[in-house]
SETI-698787 format. One record per atom (N, C-alpha, C): residue in one letter; atom name; x negated, y negated, z negated. Coordinates in nm, 2 decimals, decimal comma, m for minus. Example, Ala and Ser with C-alpha at 12.3 -4.5 7.8 and 13.67 -1.06 7.14 Angstrom:
+------+------+--------+--------+--------+
: code : site :     xx :     yy :     zz :
+------+------+--------+--------+--------+
:    A :    N :  m1,32 :   0,57 :  m0,78 :
:    A :   CA :  m1,23 :   0,45 :  m0,78 :
:    A :    C :  m1,32 :   0,33 :  m0,78 :
:    S :    N :  m1,28 :   0,22 :  m0,71 :
:    S :   CA :  m1,37 :   0,11 :  m0,71 :
:    S :    C :  m1,29 :   0,00 :  m0,79 :
+------+------+--------+--------+--------+
This chain:
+------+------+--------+--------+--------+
: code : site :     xx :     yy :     zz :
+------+------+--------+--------+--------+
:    X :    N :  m1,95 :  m0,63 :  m1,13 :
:    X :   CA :  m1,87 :  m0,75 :  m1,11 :
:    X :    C :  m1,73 :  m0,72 :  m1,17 :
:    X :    N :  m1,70 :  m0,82 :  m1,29 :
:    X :   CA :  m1,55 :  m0,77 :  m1,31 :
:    X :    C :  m1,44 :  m0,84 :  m1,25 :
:    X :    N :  m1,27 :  m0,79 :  m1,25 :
:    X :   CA :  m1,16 :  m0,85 :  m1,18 :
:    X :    C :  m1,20 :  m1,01 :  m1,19 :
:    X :    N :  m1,20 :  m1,07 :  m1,26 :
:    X :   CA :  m1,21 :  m1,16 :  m1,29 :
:    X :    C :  m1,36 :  m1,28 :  m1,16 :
:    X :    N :  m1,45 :  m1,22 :  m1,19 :
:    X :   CA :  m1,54 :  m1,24 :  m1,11 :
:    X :    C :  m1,48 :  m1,25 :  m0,99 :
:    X :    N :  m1,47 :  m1,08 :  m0,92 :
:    X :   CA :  m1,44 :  m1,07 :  m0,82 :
:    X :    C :  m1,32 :  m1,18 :  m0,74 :
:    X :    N :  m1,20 :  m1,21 :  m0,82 :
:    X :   CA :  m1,10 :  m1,35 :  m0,77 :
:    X :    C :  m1,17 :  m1,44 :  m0,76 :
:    X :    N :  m1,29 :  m1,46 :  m0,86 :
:    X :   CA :  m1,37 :  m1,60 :  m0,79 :
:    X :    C :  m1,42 :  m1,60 :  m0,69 :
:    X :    N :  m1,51 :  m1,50 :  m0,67 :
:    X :   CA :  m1,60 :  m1,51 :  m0,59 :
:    X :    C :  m1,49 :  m1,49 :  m0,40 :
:    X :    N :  m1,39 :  m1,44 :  m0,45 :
:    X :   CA :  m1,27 :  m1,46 :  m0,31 :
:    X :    C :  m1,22 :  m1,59 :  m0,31 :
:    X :    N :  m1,18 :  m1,68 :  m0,38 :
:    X :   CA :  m1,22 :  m1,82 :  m0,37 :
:    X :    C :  m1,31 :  m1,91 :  m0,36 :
:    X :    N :  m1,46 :  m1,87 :  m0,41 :
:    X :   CA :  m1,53 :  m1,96 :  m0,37 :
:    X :    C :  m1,59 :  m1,96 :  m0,19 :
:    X :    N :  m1,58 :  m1,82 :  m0,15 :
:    X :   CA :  m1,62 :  m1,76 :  m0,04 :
:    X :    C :  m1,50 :  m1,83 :   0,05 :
:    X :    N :  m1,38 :  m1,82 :   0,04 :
:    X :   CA :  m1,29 :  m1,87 :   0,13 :
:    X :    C :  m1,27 :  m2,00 :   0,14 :
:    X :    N :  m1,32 :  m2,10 :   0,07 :
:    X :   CA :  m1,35 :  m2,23 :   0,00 :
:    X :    C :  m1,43 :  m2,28 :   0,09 :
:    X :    N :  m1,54 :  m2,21 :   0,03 :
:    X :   CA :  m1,64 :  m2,27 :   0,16 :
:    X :    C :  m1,64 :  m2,23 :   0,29 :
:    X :    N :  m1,59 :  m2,11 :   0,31 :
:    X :   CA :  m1,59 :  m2,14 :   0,45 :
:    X :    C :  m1,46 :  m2,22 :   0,56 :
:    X :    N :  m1,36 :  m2,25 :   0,47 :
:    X :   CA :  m1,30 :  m2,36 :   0,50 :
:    X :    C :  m1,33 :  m2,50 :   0,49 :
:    X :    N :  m1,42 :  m2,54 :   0,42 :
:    X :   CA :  m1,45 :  m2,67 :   0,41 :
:    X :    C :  m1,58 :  m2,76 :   0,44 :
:    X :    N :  m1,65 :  m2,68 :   0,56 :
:    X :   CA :  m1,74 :  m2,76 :   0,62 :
:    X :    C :  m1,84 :  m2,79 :   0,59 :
:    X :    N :  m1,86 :  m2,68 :   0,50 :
:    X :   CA :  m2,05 :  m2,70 :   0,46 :
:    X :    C :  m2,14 :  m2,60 :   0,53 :
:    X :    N :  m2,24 :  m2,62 :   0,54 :
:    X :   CA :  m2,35 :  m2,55 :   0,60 :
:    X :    C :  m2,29 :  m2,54 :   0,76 :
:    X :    N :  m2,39 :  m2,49 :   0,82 :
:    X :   CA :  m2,39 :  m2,44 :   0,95 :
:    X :    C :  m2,36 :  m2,54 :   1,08 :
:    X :    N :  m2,44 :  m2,64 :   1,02 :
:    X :   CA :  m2,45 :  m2,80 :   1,11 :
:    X :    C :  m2,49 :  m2,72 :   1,29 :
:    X :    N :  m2,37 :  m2,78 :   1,36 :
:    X :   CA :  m2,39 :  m2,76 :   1,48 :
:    X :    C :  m2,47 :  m2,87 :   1,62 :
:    X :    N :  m2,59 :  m2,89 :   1,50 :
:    X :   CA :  m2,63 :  m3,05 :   1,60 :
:    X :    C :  m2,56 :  m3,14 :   1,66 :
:    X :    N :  m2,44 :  m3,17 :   1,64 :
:    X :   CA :  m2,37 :  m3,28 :   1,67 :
:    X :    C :  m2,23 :  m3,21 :   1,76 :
:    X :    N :  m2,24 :  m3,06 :   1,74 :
:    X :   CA :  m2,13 :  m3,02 :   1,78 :
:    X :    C :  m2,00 :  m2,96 :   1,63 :
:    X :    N :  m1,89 :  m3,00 :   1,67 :
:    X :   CA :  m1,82 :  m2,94 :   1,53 :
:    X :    C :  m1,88 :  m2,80 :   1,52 :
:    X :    N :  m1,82 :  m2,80 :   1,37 :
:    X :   CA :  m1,91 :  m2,67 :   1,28 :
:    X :    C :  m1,79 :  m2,56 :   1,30 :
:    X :    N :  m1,78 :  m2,46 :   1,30 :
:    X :   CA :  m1,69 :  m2,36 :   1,33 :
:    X :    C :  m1,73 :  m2,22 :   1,25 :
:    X :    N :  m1,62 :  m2,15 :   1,26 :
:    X :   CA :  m1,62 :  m2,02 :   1,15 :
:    X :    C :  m1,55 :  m1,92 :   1,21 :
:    X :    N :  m1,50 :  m1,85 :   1,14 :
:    X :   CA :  m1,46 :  m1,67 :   1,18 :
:    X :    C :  m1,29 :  m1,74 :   1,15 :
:    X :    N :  m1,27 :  m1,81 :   1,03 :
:    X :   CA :  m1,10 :  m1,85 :   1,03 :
:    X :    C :  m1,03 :  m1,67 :   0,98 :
:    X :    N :  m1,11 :  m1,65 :   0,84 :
:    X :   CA :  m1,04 :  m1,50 :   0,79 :
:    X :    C :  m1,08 :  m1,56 :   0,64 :
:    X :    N :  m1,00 :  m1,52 :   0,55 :
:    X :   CA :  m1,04 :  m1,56 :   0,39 :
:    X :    C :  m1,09 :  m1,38 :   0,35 :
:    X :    N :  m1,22 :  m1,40 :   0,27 :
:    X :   CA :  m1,30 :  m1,28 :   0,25 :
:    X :    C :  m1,27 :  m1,30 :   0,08 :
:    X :    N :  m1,32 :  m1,13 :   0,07 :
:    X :   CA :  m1,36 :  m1,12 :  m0,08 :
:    X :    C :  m1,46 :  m1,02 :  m0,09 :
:    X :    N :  m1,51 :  m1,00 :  m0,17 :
:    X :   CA :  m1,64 :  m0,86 :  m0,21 :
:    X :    C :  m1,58 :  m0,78 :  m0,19 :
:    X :    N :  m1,63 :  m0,61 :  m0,15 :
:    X :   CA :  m1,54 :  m0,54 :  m0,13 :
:    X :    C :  m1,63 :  m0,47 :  m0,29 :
:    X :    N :  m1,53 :  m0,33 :  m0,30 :
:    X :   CA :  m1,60 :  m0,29 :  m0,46 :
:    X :    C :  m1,70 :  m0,18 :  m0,40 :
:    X :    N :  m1,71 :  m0,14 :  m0,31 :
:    X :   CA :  m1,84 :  m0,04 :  m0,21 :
:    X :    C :  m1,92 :  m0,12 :  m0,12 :
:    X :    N :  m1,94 :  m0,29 :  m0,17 :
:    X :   CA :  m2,03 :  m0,30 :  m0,11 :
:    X :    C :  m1,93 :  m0,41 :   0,03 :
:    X :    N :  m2,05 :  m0,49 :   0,09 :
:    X :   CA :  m1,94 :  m0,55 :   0,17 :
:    X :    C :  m1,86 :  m0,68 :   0,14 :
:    X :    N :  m1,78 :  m0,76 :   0,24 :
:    X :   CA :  m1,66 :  m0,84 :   0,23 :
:    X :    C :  m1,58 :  m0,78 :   0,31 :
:    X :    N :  m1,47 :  m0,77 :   0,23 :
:    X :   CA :  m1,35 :  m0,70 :   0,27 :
:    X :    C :  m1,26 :  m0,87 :   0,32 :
:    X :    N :  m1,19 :  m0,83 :   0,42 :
:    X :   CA :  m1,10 :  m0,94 :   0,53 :
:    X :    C :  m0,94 :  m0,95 :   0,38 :
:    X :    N :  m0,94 :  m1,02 :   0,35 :
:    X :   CA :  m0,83 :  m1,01 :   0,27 :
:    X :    C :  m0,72 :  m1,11 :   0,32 :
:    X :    N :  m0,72 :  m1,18 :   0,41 :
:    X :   CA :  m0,60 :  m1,27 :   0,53 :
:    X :    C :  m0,71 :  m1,31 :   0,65 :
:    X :    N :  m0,63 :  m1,30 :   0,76 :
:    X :   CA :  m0,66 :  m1,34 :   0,89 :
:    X :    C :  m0,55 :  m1,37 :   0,94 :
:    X :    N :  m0,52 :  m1,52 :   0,90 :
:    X :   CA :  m0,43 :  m1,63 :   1,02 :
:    X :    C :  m0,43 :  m1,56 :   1,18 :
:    X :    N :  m0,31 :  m1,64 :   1,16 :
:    X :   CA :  m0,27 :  m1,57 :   1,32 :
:    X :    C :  m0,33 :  m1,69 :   1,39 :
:    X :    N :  m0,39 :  m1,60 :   1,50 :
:    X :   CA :  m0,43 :  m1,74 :   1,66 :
:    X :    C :  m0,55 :  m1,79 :   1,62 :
:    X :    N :  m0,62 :  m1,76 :   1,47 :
:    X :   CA :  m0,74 :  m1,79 :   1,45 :
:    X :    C :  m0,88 :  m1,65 :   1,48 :
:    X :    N :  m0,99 :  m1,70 :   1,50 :
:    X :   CA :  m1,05 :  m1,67 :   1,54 :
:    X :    C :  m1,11 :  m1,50 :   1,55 :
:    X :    N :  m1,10 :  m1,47 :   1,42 :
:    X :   CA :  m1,07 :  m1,36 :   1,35 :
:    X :    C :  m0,98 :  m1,28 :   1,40 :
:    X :    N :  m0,89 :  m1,32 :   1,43 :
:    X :   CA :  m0,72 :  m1,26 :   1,45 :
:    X :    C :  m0,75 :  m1,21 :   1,61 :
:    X :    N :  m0,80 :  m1,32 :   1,67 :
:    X :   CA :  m0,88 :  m1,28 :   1,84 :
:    X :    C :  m0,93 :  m1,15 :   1,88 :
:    X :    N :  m1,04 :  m1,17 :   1,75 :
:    X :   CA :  m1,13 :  m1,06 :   1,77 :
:    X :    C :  m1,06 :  m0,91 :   1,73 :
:    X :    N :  m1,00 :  m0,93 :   1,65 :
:    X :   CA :  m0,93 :  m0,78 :   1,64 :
:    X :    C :  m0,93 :  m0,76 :   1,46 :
:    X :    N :  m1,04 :  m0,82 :   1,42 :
:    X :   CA :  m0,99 :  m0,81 :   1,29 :
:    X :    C :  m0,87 :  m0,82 :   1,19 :
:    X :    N :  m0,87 :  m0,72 :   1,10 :
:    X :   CA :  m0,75 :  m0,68 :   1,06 :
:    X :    C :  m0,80 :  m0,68 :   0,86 :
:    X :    N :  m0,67 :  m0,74 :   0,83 :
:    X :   CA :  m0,69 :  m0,73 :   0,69 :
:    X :    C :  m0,75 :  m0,58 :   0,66 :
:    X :    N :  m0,82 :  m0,57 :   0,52 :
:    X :   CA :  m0,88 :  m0,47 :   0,44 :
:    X :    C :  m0,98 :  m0,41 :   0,52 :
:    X :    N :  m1,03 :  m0,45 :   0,62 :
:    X :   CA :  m1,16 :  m0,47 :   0,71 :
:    X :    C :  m1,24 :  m0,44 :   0,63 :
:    X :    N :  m1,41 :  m0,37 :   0,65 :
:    X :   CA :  m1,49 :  m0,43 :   0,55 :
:    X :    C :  m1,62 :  m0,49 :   0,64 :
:    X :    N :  m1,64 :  m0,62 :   0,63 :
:    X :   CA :  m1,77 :  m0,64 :   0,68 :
:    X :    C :  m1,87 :  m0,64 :   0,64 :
:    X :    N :  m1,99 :  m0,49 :   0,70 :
:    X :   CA :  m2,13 :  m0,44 :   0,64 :
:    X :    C :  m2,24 :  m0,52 :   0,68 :
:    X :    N :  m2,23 :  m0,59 :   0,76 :
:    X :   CA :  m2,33 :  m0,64 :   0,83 :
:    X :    C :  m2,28 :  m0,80 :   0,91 :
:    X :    N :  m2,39 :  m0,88 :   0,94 :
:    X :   CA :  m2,37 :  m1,01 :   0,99 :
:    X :    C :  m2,49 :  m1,00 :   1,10 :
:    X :    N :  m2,45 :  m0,98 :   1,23 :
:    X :   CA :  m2,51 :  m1,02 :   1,32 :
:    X :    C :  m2,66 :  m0,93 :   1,27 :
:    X :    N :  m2,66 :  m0,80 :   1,27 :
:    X :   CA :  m2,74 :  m0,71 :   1,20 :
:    X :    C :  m2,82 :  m0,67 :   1,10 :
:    X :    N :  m2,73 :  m0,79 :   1,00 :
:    X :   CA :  m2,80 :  m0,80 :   0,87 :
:    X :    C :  m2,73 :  m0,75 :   0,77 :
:    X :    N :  m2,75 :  m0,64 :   0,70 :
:    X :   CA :  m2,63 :  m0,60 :   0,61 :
:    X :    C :  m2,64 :  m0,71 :   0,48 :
:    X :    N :  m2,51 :  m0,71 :   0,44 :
:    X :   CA :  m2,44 :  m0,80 :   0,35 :
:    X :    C :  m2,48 :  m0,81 :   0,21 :
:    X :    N :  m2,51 :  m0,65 :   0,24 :
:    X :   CA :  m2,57 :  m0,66 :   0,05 :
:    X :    C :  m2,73 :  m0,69 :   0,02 :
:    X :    N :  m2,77 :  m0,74 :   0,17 :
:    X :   CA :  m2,87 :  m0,84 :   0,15 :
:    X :    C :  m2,93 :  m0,93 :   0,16 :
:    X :    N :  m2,78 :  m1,02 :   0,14 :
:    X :   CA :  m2,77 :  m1,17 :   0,16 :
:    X :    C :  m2,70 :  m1,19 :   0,01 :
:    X :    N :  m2,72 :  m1,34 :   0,00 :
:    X :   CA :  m2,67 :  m1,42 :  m0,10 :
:    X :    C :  m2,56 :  m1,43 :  m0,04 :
:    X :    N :  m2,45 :  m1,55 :  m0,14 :
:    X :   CA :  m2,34 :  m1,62 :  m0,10 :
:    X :    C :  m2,31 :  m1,73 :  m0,01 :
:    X :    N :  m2,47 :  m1,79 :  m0,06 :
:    X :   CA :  m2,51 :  m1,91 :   0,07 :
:    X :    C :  m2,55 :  m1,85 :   0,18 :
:    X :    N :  m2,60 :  m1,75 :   0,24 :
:    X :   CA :  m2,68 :  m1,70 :   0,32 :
:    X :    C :  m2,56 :  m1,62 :   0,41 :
:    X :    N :  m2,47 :  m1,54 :   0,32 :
:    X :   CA :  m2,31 :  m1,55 :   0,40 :
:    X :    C :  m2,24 :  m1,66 :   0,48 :
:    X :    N :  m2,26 :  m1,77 :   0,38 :
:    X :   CA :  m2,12 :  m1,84 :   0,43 :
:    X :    C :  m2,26 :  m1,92 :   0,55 :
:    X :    N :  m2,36 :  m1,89 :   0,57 :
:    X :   CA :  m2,45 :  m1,97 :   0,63 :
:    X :    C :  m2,44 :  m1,89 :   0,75 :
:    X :    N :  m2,45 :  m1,77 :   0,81 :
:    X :   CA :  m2,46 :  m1,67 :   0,93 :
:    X :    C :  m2,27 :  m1,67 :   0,94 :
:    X :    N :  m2,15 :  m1,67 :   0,84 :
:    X :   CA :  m2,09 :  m1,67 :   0,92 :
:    X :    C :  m1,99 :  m1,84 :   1,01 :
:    X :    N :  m2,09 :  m1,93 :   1,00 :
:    X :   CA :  m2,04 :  m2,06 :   1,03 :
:    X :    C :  m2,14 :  m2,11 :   1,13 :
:    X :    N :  m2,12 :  m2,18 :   1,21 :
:    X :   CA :  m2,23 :  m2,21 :   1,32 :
:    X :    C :  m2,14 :  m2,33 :   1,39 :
:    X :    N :  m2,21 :  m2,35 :   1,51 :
:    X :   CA :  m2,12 :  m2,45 :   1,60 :
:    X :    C :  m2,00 :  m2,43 :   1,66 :
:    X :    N :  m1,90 :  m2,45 :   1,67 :
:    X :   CA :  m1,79 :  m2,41 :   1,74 :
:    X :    C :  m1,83 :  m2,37 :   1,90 :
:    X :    N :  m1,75 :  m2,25 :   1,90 :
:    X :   CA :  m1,79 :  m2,18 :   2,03 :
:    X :    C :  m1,89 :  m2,10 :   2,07 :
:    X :    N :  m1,98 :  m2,04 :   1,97 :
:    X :   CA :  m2,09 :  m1,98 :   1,93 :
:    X :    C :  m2,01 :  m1,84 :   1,87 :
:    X :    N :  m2,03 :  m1,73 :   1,94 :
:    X :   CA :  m2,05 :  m1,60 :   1,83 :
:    X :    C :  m2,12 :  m1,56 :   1,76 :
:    X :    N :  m2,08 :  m1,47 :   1,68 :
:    X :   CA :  m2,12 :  m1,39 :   1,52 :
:    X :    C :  m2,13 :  m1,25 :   1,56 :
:    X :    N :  m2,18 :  m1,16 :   1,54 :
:    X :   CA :  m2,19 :  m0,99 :   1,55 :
:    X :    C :  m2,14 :  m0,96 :   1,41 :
:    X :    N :  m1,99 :  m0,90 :   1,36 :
:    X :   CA :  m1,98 :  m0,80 :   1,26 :
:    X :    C :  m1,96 :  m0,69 :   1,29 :
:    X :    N :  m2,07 :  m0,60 :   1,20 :
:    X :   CA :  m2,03 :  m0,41 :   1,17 :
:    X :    C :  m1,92 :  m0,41 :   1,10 :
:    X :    N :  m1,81 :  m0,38 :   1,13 :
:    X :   CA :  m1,68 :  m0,36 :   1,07 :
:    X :    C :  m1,65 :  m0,23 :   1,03 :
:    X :    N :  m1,66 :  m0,18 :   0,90 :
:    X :   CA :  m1,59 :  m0,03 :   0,84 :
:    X :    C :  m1,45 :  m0,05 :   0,86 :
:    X :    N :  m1,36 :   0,01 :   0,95 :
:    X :   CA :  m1,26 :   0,09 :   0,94 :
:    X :    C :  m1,23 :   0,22 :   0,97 :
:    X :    N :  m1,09 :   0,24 :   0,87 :
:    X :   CA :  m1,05 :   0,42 :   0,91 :
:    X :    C :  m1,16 :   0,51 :   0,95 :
:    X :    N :  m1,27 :   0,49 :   0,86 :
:    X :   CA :  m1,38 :   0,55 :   0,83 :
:    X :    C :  m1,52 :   0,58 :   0,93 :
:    X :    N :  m1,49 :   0,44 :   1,02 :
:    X :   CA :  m1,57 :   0,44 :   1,15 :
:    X :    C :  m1,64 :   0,27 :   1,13 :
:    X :    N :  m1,73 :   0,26 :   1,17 :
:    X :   CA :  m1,82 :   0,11 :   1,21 :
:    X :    C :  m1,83 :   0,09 :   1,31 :
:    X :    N :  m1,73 :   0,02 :   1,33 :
:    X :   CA :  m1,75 :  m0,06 :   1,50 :
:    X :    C :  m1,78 :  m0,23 :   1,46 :
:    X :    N :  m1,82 :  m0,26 :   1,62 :
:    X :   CA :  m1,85 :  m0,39 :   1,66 :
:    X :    C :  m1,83 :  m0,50 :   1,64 :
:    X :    N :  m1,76 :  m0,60 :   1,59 :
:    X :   CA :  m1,67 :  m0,71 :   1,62 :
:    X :    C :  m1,72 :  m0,81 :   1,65 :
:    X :    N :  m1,72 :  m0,93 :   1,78 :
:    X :   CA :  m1,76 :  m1,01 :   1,79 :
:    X :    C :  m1,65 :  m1,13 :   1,79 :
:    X :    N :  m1,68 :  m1,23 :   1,72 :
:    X :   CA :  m1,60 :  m1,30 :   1,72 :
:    X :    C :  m1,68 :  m1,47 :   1,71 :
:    X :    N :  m1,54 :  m1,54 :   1,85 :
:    X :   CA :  m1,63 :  m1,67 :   1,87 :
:    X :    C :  m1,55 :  m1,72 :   1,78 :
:    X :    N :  m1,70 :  m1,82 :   1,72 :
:    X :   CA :  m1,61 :  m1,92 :   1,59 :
:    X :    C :  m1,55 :  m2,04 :   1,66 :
:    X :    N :  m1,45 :  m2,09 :   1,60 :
:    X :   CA :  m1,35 :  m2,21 :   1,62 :
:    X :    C :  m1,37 :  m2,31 :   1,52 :
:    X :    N :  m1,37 :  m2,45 :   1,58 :
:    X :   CA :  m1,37 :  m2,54 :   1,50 :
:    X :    C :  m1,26 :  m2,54 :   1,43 :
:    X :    N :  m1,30 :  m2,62 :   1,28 :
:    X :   CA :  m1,22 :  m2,63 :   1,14 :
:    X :    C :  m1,17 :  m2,77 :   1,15 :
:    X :    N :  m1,01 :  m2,77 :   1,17 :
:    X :   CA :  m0,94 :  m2,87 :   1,14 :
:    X :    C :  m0,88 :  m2,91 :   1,01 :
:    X :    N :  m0,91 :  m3,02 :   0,95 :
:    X :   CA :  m0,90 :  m3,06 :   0,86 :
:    X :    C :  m0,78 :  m3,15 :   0,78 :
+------+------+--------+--------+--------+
């Protein structure tokens, strides 16, 4: 994937998970992690902003984060839709991320928050 790519694909990923597609919560609002991602180059989405007081920011996640896994599915064997699909759900519903940092994999759970518009 070249630079080029890569900036899209950190826009289209942050895009959509700001704007309310997929992850229909049967009639409850739709909610998300509230962190803008990009591909990391080892694999992964790396946390490239996490708003303060948003959901993400709760959990502990911290910029240049890398997330390997979604709720025990690693990343690099999902699509783009299949991402932004596991990490959006109903508001007030948790996610399970394996988080690489400072060369350790820990846990992160983070309950998603509804998307105001």
């Amino acid at each position: 994937m070249n630079r080029f790519s890569k900036a899209l694909a950190v826009v289209l990923l942050s895009g959509a998970l700001a704007m309310g597609c997929g992850g229909g919560g049967g009639g409850q609002p739709t909610g998300g992690i509230h962190a803008k991602l990009g591909y990391s180059e080892g694999g992964g989405l790396r946390v490239v902003q996490v708003p303060p007081g948003g959901a993400a920011d709760l959990a502990g996640l911290r910029v240049n984060d890398v997330i390997i896994a979604i709720n025990g599915t690693s990343v690099r064997e999902l699509d783009y839709e299949s991402i932004v699909e596991r990490l959006r759900g109903p508001a007030g519903s948790s996610v399970q991320l394996d988080v690489f940092r400072d060369g350790e994999v820990n846990t992160v759970v983070v309950m998603r928050q509804a998307y105001t518009r």
